[in-house]
C-alpha positions in Angstrom: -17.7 98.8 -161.7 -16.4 101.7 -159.5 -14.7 100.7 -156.3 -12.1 102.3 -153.4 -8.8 100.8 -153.7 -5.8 101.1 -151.2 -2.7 102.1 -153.0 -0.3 103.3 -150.2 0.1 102.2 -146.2 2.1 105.1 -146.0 0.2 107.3 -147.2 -2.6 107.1 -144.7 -5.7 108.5 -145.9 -4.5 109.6 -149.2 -3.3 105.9 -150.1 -7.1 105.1 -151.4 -8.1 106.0 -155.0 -11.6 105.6 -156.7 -10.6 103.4 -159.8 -12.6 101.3 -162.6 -12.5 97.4 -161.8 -14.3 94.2 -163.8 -17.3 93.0 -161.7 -16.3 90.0 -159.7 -17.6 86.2 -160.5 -18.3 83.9 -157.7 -17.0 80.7 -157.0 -18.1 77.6 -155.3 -20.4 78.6 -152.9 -20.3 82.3 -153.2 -23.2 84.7 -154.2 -21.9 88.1 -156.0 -24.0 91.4 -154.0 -24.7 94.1 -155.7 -23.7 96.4 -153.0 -26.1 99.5 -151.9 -24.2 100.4 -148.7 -21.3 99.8 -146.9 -19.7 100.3 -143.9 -15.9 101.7 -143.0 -13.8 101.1 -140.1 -10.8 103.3 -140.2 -9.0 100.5 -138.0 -8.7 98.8 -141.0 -5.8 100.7 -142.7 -3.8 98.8 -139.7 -5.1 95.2 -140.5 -2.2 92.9 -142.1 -5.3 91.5 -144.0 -5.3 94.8 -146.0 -1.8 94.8 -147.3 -0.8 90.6 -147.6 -3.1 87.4 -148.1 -2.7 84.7 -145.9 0.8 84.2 -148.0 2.4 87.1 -147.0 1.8 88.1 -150.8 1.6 91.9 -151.7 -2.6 93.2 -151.9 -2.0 96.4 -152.5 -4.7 97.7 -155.2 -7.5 95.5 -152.9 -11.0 96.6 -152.2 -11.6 98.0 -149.1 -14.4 97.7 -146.6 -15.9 94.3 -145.2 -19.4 95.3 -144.0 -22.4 95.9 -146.4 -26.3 95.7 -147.2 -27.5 95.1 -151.0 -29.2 92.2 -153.4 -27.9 88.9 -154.4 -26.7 89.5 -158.1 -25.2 86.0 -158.9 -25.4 82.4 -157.3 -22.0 80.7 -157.3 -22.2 76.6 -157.9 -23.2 74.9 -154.7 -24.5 78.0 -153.0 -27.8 77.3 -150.8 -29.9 78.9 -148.5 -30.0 82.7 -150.6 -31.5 83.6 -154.1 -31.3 86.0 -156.8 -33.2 89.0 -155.9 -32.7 88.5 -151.7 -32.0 91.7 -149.9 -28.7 90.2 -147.5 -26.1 91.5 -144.9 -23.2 90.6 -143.8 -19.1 90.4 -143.5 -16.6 89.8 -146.3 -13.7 87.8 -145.6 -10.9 90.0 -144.2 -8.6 88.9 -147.0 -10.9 89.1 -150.0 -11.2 92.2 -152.1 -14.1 94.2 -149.8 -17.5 95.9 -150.1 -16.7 99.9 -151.3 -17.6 98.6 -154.6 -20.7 98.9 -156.6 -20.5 94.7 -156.6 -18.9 92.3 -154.3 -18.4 87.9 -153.9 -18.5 86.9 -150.6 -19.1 83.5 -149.2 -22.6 82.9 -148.8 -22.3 81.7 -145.0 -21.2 85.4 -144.1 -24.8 86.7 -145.3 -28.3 87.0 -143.5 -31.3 87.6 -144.8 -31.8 91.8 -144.6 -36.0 92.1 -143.3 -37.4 94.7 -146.3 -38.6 96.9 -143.7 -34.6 98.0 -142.4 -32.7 100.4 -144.7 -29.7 99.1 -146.7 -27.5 102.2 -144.3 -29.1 100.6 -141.5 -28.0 97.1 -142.4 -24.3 98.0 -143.3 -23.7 99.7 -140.2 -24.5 96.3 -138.1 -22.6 93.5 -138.8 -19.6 94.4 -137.5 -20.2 96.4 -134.6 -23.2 94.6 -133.7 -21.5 91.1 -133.9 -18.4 92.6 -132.0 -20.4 93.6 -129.0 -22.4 90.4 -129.4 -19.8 87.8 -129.1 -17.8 89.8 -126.8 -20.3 89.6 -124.5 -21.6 86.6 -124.5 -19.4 84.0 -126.1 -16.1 85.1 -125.0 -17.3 87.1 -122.1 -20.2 84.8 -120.7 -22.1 87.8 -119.5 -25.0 87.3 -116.6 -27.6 89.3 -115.4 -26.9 91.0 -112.8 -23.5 91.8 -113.2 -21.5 95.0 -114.1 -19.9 95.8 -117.3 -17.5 98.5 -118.4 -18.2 99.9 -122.0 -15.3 101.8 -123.1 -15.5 104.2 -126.2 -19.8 103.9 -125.1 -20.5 106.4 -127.8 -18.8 105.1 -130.2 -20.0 102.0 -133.1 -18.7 99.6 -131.1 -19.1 101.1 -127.5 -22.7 102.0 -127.9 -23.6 98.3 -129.3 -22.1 97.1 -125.8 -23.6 99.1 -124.0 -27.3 98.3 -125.4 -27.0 95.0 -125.8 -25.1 94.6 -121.9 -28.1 97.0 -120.8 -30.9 94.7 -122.4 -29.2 91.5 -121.3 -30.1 92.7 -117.4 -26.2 94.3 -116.5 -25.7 97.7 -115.0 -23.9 99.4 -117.8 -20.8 102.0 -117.1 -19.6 103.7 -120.1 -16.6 105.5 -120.8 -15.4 108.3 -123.2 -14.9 111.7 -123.4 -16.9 114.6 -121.8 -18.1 115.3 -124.9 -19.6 111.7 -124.9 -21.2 111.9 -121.8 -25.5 112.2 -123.2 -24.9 109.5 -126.5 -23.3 107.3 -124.0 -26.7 107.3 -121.5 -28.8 107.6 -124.4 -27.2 104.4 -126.2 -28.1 102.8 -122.8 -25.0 103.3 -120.1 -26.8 103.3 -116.7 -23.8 105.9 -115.6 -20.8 107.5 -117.5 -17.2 108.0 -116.7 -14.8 111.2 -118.5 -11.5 109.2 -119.2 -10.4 112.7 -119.2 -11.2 114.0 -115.5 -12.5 111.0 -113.8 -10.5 107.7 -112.1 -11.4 104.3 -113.4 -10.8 102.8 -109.2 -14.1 104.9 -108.7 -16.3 102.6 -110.0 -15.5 100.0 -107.9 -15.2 96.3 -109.2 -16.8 95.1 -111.9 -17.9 91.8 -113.6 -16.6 92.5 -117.3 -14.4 95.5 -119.3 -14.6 95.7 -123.0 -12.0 97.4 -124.2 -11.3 99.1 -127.6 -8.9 101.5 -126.5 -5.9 99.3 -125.1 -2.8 100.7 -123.3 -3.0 102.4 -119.9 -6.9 102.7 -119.9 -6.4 98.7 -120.6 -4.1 98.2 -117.7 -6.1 100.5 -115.5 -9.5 98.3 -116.2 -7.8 95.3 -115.8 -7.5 96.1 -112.0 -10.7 97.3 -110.9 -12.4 93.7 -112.3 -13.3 91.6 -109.7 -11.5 88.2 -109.4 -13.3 85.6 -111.9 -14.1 87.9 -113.9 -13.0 89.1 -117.6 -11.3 91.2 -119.9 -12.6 91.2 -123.2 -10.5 93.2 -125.6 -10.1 93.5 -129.5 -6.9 95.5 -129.9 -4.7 93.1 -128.8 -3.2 91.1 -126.4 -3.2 92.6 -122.3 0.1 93.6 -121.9 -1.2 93.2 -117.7 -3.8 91.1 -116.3 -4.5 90.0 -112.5 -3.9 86.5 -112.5 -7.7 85.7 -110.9 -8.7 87.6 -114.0 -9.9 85.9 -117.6 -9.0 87.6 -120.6 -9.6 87.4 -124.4 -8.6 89.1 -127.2 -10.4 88.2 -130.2 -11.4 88.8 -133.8 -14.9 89.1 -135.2 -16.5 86.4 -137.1 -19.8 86.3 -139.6 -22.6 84.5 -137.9 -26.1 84.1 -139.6 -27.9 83.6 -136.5 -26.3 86.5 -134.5 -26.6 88.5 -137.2 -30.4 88.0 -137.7 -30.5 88.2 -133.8 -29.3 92.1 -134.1 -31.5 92.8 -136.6 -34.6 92.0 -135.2 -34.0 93.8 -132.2 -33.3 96.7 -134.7 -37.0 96.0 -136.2 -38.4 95.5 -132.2 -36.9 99.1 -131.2 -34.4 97.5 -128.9 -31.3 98.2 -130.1 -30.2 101.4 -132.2 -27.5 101.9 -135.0 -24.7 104.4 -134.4 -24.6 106.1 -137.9 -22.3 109.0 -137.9 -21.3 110.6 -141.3 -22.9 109.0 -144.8 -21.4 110.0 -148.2 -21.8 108.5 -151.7 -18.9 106.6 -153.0 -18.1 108.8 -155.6 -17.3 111.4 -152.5 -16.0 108.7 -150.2 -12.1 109.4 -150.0 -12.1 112.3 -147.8 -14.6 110.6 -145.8 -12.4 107.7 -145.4 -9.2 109.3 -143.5 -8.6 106.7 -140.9 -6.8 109.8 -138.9 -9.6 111.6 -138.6 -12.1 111.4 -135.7 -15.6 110.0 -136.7 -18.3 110.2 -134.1 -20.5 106.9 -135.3 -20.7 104.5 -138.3 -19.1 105.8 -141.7 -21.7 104.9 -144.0 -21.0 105.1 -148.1 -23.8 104.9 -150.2 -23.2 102.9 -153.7 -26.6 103.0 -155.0 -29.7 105.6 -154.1 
C-alpha cells in the first residue's frame, strides 16, 4: 500500500517521504480501514508519540496522521460492535503507525459509525477537532449556559469547533485571531471578535472560560481576565501562570464513540460546520503537509476518489 512516512525531525517538512509499505493485519480487537480520507495536524511533527513508543524506542519510518473516514476492511479476533463493509470514523492511537495510508488497524473502540449521508472529507476533518472542543468544554471545562467563553485561534479547526459548539451550548462566544480572521470567526459562531494584533485581551472584561491553543503571553494574559472559579482550558501545555481562584487543565484528546456520533449528527442537523481548508490527494500530499506553513482550516488528503 502507499503511505506518508516521517523520516527526519530535523528536517521539518521535508522529513516525510511517500514510500511502499505491506497492508497492516489487525490484532485482538482491531478492525483494519481502508482509508478514503484523512486528516493532518501539523502539531504533530512536535508530538514525542511521532518519534519514540511508549519505550522510548526509535519510530522513525512511522505513519503519520491519526484522524480518518473509510470502510472496515478486516475484523481482528474479538472485535464487536463494527462489520465488514461499515463506513467508520475515528482516532488512531497516537503511537500506532497512522491514517496517510491507503489502509490502517486501529482499535475498534476509537471508531464510530460514519451516517452514509456525510462525506468521507467531512468525516476525517471531525474527530479531532471536534472532540478537542467537545471535551474541553464540557468535561474538563464544565461549561454552563449563560456564561462567557474565550475561543482563541476562532477561525481556526480547533477554534471554530469551540466556538460553535460554546455558541449552541447557550455561552456568549468571544473569539480571537488575526484581523484577517475577523468574518470566519463570526461566521463559525463568535458572538464578537478580538484582533490579537491591535486589540487588548483586559477589554473584554471577565470571563467564565479561555481555551487556549496558542499558549505563552496570550496564555498568561487570558489567564487574568477569567473571573475567580472559573477555568483555563488549554492543550499546549502546562500554564506557566494561573490566578490561584482560577481552575486550569491541560489535556490530551481521547477517542469517544458517543462524542463522536454526538458531532456528527449535529453535522447532519446543520448545527455545527467543518473547517476544511486545503484537500490534496496523497500522492500530492508532501508539500501540503509542511507543518511550518500556515493552513487556514483542516488539511484534508484524499486516499481514494
Amino acid at each position: 500500500m502507499k503511505a506518508i512516512i516521517v523520516t527526519d525531525r530535523a528536517a521539518d517538512g521535508a522529513g516525510m517521504t511517500l514510500t511502499e509499505l505491506p497492508e497492516p493485519k489487525p490484532a485482538i480487537n482491531d478492525v483494519v480501514v481502508k482509508v478514503h480520507a484523512s486528516g493532518f495536524v501539523p502539531a504533530e511533527w512536535e508530538w514525542p508519540s511521532t518519534w519514540a513508543d511508549r519505550a522510548g524506542h526509535d519510530r522513525t519510518s512511522a505513519v503519520i496522521g491519526h484522524e480518518f473516514a473509510g470502510v472496515v476492511s478486516a475484523l481482528g479476533y474479538g472485535t464487536t460492535g463494527l462489520s465488514l463493509g461499515q463506513r467508520v470514523f475515528g482516532i488512531t492511537d497516537w503511537h500506532r503507525d497512522g491514517t496517510l495510508a491507503e489502509y490502517t488497524a486501529v482499535e475498534s473502540r476509537n471508531l464510530a459509525p460514519l451516517p452514509g449521508d456525510v462525506d468521507f472529507t467531512v468525516g476525517a476533518s471531525l474527530p479531532i477537532s471536534g472532540l478537542t472542543a467537545w471535551q474541553g468544554l464540557f468535561q474538563h471545562g464544565h461549561l454552563r449556559s449563560g456564561q462567557t467563553v474565550i475561543a482563541h485561534g476562532a477561525a481556526g479547526a480547533v477554534g471554530s469547533a469551540v466556538a460553535q459548539l460554546a455558541r449552541e451550548a447557550g455561552a456568549y462566544v468571544i473569539g480571537t485571531g488575526r484581523a484577517a480572521d475577523r468574518q470566519a470567526a463570526l461566521d463559525f459562531g463568535a458572538n464578537e471578535f478580538l484582533d490579537l494584533g491591535s486589540d487588548d485581551l483586559r477589554d473584554v472584561g471577565q470571563v467564565d472560560l479561555v481555551f487556549d491553543v496558542i499558549g505563552g503571553d496570550i496564555q498568561k494574559a487570558s489567564a487574568d481576565v477569567i473571573r475567580a472559579g472559573g477555568v483555563l482550558v488549554t492543550i499546549v501545555g502546562p500554564p506557566e501562570h494561573k490566578p490561584q481562584d482560577v481552575r486550569a487543565v491541560d489535556f490530551v484528546v481521547e477517542s469517544d464513540r458517543a462524542q463522536l456520533t454526538e458531532i456528527v449528527q449535529r453535522v447532519r442537523d446543520g448545527r455545527f460546520r467543518t473547517n476544511i481548508g486545503t484537500i490534496v490527494p496523497l500522492d500530492d500530499a508532501l508539500a501540503a503537509l509542511n507543518p511550518t506553513e500556515r493552513h487556514k482550516g483542516k488539511t484534508i488528503i484524499t486516499v481514494r476518489a
